[in-house]
N, C-alpha and C positions, 0 to 999 in steps of 0.2 A: 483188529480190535485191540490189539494186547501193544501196537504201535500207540493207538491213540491212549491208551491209559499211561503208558509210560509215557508220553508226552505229557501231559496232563500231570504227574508226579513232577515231572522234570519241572515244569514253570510251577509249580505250588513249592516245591525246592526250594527253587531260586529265590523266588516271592518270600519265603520264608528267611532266609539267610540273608535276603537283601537288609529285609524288614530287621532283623539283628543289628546286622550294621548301622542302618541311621536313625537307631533304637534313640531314644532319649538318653538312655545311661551311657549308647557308644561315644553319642555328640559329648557331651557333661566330659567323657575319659578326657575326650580328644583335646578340648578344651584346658580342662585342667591340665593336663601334660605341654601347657603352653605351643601346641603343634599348628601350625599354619591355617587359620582359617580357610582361602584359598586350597588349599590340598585338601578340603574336606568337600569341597565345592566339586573340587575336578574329579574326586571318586564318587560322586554320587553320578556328575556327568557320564563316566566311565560304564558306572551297574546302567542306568539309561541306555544306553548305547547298546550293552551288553544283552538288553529284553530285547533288542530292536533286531539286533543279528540273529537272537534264537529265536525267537519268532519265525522271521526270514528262512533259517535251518530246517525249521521244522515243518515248511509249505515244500521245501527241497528235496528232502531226507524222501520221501517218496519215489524220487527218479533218481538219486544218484546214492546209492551206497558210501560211497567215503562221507557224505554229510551223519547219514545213518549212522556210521562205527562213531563219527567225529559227536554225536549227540550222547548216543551209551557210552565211551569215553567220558564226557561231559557230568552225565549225570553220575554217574562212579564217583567221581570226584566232589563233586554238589552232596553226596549223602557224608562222605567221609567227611568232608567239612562240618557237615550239620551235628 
């Protein structure tokens, strides 16, 4: 049980800090700082990709302990960001 909640924190997290990032005021920063359109493009690519492997982790982390430490790892990091 206490696996599936913290999964469940973990991708609302994420969802959360993704959601920051391609806030309207991040684009507007990004913009204004004259910074590469294209680099805005390939980091959204990047958080995409990035749902796609935890997801994948989190169907894993079940049979294999190093996905498990490598997920609470993960999410340590996702709250200090936040």
């Amino acid at each position: 049980m206490a696996t599936v909640v913290g999964q469940a924190l973990l991708a609302a997290s994420l969802e959360a800090l993704v959601g920051k990032i391609v806030s309207g005021e991040f684009v507007d920063l990004f913009r204004s700082t004259k910074l590469d359109a294209a680099l805005l493009e390939k980091m959204n690519i990047t958080l995409l990709s990035l749902q796609a492997v935890l997801h994948d982790a989190e169907e894993k982390q079940i049979i294999n302990p190093a996905v498990k430490q490598w997920l609470d790892m993960l999410r340590d990091a996702v709250f200090e960001a936040l």
